[in-house]
C-alpha positions in Angstrom: -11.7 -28.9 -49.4 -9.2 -29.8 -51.9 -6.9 -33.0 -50.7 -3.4 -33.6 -51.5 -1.0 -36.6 -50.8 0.3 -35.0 -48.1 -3.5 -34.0 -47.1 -4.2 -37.4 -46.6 -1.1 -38.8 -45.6 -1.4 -36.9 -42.3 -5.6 -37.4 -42.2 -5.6 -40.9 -43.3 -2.2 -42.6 -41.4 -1.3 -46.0 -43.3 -2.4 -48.9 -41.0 1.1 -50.1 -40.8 1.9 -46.8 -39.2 -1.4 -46.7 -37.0 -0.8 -50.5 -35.6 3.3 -49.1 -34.6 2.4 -46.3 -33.0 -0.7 -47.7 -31.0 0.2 -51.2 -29.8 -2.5 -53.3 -29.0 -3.3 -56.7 -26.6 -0.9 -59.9 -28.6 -3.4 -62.6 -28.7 -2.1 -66.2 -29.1 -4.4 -68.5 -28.5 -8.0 -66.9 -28.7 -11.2 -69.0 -28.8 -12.5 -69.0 -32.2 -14.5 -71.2 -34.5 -13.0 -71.6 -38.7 -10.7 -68.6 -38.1 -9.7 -69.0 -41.9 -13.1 -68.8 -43.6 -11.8 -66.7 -46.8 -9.2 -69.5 -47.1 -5.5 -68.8 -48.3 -3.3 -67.2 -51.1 -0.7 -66.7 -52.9 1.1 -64.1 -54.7 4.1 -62.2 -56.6 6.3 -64.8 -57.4 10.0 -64.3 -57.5 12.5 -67.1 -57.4 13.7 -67.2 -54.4 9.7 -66.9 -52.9 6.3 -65.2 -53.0 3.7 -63.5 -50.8 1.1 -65.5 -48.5 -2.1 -64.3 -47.5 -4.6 -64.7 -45.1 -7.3 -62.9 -43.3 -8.9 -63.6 -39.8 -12.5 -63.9 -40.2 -14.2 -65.6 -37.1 -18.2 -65.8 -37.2 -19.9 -62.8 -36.1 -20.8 -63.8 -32.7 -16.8 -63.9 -31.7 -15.8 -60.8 -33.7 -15.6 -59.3 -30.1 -12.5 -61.1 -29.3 -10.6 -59.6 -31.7 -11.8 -56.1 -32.3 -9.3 -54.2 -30.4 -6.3 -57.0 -30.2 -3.8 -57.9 -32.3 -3.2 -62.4 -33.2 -0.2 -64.1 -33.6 -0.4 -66.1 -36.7 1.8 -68.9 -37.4 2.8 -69.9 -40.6 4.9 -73.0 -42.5 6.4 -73.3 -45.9 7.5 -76.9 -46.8 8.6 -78.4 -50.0 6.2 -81.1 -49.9 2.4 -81.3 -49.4 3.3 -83.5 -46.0 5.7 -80.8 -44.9 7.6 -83.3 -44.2 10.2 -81.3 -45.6 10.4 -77.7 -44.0 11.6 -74.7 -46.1 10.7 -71.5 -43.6 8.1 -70.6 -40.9 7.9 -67.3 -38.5 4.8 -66.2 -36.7 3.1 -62.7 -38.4 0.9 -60.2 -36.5 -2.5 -59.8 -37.7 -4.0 -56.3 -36.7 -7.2 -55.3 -36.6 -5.6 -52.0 -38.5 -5.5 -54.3 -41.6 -8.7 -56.3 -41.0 -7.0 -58.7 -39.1 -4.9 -59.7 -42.3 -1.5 -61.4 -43.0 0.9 -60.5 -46.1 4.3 -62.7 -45.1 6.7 -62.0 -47.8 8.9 -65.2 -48.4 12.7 -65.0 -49.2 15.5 -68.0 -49.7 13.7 -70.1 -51.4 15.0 -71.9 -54.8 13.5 -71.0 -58.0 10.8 -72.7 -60.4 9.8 -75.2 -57.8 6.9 -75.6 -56.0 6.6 -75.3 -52.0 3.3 -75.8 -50.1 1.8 -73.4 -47.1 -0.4 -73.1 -43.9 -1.1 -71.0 -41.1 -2.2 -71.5 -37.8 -4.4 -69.4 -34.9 -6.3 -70.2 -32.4 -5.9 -73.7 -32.1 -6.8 -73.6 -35.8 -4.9 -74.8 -38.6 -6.0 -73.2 -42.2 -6.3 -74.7 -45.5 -3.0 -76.0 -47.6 -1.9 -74.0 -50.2 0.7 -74.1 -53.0 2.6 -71.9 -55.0 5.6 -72.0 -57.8 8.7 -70.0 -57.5 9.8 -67.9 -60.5 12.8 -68.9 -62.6 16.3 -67.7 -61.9 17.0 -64.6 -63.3 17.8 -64.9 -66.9 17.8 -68.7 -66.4 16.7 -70.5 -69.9 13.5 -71.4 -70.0 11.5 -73.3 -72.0 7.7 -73.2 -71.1 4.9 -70.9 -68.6 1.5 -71.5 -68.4 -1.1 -69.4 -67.3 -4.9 -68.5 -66.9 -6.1 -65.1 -66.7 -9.5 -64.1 -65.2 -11.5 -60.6 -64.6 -14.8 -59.6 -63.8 -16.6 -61.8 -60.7 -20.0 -59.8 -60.1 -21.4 -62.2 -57.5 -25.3 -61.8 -57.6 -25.2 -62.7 -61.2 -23.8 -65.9 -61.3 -22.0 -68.8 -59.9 -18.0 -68.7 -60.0 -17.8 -72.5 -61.8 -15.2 -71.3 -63.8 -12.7 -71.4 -61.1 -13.7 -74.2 -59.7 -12.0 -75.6 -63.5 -9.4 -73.3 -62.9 -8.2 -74.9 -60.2 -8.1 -78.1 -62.0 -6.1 -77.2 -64.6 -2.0 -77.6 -64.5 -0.6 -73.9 -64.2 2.7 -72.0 -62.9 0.1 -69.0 -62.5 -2.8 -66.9 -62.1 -3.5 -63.4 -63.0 -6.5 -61.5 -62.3 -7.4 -57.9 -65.0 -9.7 -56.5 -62.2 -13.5 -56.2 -60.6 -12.6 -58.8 -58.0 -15.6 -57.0 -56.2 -18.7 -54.9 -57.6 -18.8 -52.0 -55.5 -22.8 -52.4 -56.3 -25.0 -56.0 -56.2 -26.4 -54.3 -59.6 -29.3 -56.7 -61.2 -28.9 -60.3 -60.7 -30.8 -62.8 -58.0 -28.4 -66.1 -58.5 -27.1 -64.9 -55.1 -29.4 -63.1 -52.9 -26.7 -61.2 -50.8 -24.2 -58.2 -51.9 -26.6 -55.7 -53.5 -25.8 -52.3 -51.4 -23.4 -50.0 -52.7 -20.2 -49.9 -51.1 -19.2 -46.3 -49.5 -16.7 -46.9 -46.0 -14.1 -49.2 -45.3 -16.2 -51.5 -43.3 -18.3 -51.7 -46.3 -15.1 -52.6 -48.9 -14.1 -55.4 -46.2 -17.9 -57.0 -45.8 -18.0 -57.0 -50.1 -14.2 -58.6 -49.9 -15.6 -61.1 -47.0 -18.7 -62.1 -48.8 -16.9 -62.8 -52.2 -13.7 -64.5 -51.1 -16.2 -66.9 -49.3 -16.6 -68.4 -52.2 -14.9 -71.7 -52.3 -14.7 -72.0 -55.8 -12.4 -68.7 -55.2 -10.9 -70.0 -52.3 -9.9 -73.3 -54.6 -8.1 -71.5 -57.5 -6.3 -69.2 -55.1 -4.8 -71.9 -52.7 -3.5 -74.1 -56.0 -1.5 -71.3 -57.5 0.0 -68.0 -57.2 -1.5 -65.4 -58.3 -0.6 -61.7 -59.7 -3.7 -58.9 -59.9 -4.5 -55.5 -61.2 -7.7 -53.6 -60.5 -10.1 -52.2 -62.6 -13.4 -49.7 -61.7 -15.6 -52.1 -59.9 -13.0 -52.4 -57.0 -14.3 -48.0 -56.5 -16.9 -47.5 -57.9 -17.8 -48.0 -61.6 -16.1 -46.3 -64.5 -14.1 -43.8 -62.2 -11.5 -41.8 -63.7 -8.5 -40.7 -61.2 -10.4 -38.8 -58.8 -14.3 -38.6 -60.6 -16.5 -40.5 -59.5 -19.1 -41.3 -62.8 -22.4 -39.9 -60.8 -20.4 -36.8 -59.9 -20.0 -37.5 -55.9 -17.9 -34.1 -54.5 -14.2 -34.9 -55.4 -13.0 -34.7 -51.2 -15.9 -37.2 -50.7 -14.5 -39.4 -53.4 -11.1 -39.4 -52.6 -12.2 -40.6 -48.9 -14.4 -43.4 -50.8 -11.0 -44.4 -52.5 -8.4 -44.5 -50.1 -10.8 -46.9 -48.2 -11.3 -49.0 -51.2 -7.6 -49.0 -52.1 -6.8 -50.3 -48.7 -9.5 -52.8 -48.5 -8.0 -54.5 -52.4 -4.7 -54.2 -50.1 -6.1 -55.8 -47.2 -7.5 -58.8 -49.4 -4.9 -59.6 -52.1 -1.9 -61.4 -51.8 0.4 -58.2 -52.1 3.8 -56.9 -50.9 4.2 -54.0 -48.5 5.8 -51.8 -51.3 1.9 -51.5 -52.5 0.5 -50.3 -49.0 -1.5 -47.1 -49.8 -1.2 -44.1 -48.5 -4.7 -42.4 -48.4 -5.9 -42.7 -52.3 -2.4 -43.5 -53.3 -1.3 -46.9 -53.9 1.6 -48.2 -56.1 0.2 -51.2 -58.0 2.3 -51.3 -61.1 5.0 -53.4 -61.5 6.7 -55.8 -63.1 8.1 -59.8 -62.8 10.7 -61.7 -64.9 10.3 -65.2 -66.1 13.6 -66.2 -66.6 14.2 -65.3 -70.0 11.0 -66.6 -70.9 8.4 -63.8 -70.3 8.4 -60.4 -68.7 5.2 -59.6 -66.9 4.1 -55.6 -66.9 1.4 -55.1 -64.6 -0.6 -51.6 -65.3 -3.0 -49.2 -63.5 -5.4 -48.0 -66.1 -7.6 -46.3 -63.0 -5.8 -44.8 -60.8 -3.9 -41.9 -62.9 -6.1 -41.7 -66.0 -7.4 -38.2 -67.5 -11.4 -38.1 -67.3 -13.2 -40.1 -70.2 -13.9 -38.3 -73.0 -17.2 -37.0 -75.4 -19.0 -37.5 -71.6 -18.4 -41.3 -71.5 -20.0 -44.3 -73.5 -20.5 -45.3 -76.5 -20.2 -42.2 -79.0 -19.1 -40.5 -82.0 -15.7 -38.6 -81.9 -15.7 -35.7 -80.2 -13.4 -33.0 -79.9 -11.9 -34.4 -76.8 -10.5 -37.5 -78.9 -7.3 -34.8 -80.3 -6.6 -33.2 -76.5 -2.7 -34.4 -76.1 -2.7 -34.4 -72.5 -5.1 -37.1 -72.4 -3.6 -40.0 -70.8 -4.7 -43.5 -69.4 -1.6 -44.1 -67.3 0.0 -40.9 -66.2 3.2 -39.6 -67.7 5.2 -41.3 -64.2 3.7 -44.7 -65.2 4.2 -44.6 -69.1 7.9 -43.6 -68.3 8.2 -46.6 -66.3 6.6 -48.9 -68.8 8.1 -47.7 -71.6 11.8 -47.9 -69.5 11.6 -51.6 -68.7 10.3 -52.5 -72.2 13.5 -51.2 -73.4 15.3 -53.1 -71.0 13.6 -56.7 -71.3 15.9 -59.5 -72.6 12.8 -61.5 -72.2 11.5 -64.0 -75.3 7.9 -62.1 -74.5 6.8 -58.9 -73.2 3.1 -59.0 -71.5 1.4 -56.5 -70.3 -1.8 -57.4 -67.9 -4.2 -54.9 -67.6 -7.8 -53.5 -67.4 -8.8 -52.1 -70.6 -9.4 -53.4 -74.4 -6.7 -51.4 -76.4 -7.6 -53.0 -80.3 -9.5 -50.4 -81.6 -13.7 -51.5 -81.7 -15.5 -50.0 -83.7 -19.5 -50.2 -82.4 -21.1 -49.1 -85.7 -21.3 -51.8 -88.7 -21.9 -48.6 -90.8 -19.6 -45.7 -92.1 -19.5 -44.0 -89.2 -17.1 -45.0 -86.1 -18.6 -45.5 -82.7 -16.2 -46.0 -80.0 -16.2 -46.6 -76.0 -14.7 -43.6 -74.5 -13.9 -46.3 -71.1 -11.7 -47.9 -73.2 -8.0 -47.6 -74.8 -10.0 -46.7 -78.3 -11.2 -43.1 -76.2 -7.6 -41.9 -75.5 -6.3 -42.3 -79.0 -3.4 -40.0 -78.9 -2.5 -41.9 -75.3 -3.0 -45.4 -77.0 -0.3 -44.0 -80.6 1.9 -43.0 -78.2 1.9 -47.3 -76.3 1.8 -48.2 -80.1 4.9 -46.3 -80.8 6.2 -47.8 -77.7 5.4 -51.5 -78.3 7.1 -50.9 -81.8 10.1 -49.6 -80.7 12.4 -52.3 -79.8 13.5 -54.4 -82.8 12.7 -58.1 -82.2 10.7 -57.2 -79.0 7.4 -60.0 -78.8 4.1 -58.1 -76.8 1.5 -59.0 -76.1 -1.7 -57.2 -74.3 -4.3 -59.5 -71.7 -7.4 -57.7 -70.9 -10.6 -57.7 -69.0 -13.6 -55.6 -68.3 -16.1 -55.9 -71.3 -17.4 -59.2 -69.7 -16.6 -61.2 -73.6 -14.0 -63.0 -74.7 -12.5 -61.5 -77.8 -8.5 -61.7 -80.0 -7.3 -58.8 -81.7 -4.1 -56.6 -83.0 -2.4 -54.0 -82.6 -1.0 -52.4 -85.7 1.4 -49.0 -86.3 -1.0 -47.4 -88.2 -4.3 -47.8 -86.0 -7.2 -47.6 -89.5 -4.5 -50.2 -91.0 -4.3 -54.1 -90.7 -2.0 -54.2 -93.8 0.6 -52.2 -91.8 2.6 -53.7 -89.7 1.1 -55.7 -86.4 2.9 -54.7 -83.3 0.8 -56.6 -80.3 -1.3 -59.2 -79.9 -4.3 -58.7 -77.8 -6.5 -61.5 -75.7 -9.2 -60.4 -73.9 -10.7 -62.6 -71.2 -14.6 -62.8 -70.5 -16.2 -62.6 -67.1 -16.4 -65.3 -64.6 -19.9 -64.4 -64.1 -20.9 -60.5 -64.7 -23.5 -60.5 -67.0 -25.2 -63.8 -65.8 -25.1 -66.9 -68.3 -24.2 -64.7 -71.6 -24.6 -66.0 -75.5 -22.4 -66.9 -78.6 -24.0 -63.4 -79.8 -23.6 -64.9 -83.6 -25.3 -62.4 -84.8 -24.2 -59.2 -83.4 -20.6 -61.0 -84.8 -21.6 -61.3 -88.3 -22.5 -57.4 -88.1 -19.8 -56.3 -86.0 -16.5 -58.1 -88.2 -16.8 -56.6 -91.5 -16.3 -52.9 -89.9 -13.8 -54.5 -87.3 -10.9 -56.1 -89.8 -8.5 -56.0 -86.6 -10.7 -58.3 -84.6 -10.0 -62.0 -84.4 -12.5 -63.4 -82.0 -15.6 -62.7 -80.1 -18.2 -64.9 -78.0 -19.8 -63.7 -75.3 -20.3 -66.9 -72.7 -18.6 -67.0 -69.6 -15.2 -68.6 -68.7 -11.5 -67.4 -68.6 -8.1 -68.2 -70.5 -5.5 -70.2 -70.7 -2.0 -69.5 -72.4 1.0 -71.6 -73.1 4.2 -69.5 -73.3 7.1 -71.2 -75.1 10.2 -69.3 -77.1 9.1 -70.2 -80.2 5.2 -70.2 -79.9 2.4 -68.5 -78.2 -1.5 -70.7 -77.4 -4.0 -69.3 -76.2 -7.0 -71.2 -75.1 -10.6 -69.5 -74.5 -12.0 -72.0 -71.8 -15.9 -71.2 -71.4 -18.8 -72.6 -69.5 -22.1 -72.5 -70.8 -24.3 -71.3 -67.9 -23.3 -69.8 -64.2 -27.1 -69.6 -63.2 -26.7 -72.8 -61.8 -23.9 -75.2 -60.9 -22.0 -78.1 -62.4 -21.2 -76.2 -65.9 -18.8 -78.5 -67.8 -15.4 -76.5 -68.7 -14.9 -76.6 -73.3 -12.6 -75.1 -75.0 -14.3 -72.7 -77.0 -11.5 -71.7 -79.5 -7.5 -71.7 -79.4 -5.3 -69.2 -81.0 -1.8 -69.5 -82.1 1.0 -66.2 -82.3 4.4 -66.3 -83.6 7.3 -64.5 -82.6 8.5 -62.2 -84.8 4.5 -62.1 -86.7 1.9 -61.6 -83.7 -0.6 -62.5 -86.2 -3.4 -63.9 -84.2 -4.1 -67.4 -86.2 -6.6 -69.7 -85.3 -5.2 -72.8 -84.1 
């Protein structure tokens, strides 16, 4: 059976419209014990206010209580950690239809300041969070900082990073995807996690178990943060609707409207990105002031099939089909429509996959991964084309996935570094996926001389740090040395510097 939007619109109801049209039992004041065990969040900052999260998550033994009811939740926004100072509160619903979790989207609230948060159920009151408005619209602006962060596979290692994260003085977080591993894959630092993921009750235990981290929990209640997905949220290196091991397409497309709606269920998101069935509208975009404009892409969920059957390979055939595509025609439309538009100092675009152009063999030949930007070539000229259309226009590209942190560029001719460079590209490493990692100096020495585009690579663990002003561009590669065991000191590993109106990558 072949399933169309519609199809699943009517099989699959949103949980919104389930939880209206089948009221349940209004619980105020139930009996249970640590009520906010994944903590809080914050998310989508606009100036005048921001999304809180939080998800209901009693022990086991007292799941009962609330597995057919709907809880009152209570939440405060103040403008000082003593809330002291009030700025809004209301009470939201949390429904079992949504895993018992809260999205409150704040509104009248003044720009680039921070506020501070809380909930409250069951005689409980939840951890204090923070978050920092966005600037006034168009409002002159002079600095933004930020860390970026992808790729958390929890039986490999310990999240330390974040635990520096949180430490460090930010207006921001933004995570590039594989918040969750749909599979526990090798690793034995934690000893939980390692079944596949197939239902919904499955995405929400994997969502549970990671966002009990409190290392997690930390970085998320000390800033606001702004996420994209990758595969591992699915189900590893899906394209659109294939699944890589070849699971029947209507069995799939279940498998991904229950994952979509368990990312929903767990991220700090508005309403707007609610899915319907295996649809869910995650792009979009956020103003700075007239600092930075922020694109948010979906390299997953609209992308043609990979090419040359996926990997590392040669160029095949596939490599010259024009209607391959890694966002969908809708989605380049949209990107390519408020680049135009921005008045912004810098353009970035957050999103899953390396676009520089790697090339895997040191030797004449070119061997290229067909999961990343470098296997839809005529897709990733046509984003070139785009990033180089607007005179005076400053992009530049964070990415995650490849579990290394690596600098590159974009040029207009893609086999040409002495033509003009129109991106900048900074790719973070993993948290932990891949366990404690290496400087890999070797595979560097081979890799660079075939790679002229390439700035940077190391392959530790970590995340990065930028520093946005109008006249400069820092970006800091902050790593740990081991996540097999705790207490990893936080280094600087390297900095790099970008100018507007250049996008060279120079070492700092």
């Amino acid at each position: 059976m072949q399933f169309s939007r519609r199809t699943f619109a009517s099989a699959f109801p949103s949980a919104l419209a389930l939880a209206a049209s089948n009221p349940l039992p209004l619980l105020s004041q139930p009996k249970l014990t640590n009520p906010f065990s994944l903590g809080v969040a914050s998310g989508e900052p606009a100036p005048d206010g921001a999304v809180l999260w939080t998800r209901i998550l009693p022990p086991a033994e007292q799941a009962a209580a609330l597995a057919n009811s709907n809880l009152a939740v209570k939440w405060e926004v103040a403008e000082d950690e003593a809330f002291r100072k009030p700025a809004a509160s209301g009470t939201a619903v949390a429904s079992p239809s949504l895993a018992h979790s809260v999205h409150v989207e704040l509104v009248g609230l003044k720009p680039a300041r921070w506020y501070w948060y809380r909930f409250q159920a069951a005689g409980e009151r939840s951890p204090v969070g923070r978050f920092k408005t966005a600037p006034a619209a168009g409002s002159k602006v002079d600095q933004i900082r930020f860390a970026f962060a992808s790729c958390q596979q929890w039986t490999q290692g310990l999240w330390t990073a974040y635990q520096h994260m949180a430490a460090e003085d930010l207006d921001l977080v933004i995570h590039l995807g594989d918040y969750i591993y749909e599979q526990g894959y090798r690793g034995k630092v934690r000893d939980t996690g390692h079944e596949e993921t197939f239902t919904l009750a499955d995405y929400r235990n994997r969502y549970a178990l990671y966002k009990s981290d409190l290392n997690l929990q930390a970085a998320h209640a000390r800033f606001a943060w702004m996420t994209t997905w990758d595969d591992h949220e699915v189900s590893n290196n899906y394209a659109n609707d294939i699944q890589e091991k070849g699971q029947p397409r209507d069995e799939f497309m279940k498998r991904r409207a229950w994952a979509y709606q368990a990312y929903y269920e767990n991220m700090p998101l508005r309403k707007s990105a609610l899915p319907i069935g295996p649809d869910m509208a995650l792009y979009r975009r956020a103003d700075f002031g007239n600092l930075l404009r922020v694109h948010m892409l979906d390299t997953r969920q609209y992308r043609s099939d990979q090419p040359c059957n996926d990997g590392l390979k040669k160029a095949c055939e596939d490599l010259k089909n024009p209607v391959q595509t890694m966002m969908g025609p809708v989605q380049e439309k949209w990107f390519a429509d408020g680049f135009q538009e921005s008045r912004a100092k810098w353009d970035l675009l957050g999103q899953g996959l390396f676009v520089t152009i790697q090339d895997f063999d040191p030797g004449p030949d070119e061997v290229l991964n067909m999961d990343s930007w470098s296997g839809y070539p005529i897709a990733r000229q046509r984003l070139v084309e785009t990033l180089a259309s607007r005179p005076g226009a400053n992009p530049v590209i964070i990415t995650g996935d490849v579990h290394a942190s690596w600098a590159g560029q974009l040029h207009k001719e893609p086999q040409n570094v002495n033509s003009p460079c129109v991106a900048a590209e900074f790719v973070c490493t993993s948290i932990s996926s891949g366990g404690d990692g290496a400087d890999m100096v070797e595979r560097v020495e081979k890799m660079m001389p075939a790679n002229p585009q390439i700035r940077y690579f190391n392959g530790k663990r970590g995340y990065v740090r930028c520093e946005v002003k109008q006249n400069s561009w820092r970006t800091d590669y902050r790593g740990v040395d081991y996540v097999s065991k705790p207490g990893a000191p936080i280094v600087t590993k390297a900095s790099f510097t970008i100018a507007p109106g250049s996008l060279k990558v120079e070492r700092a």
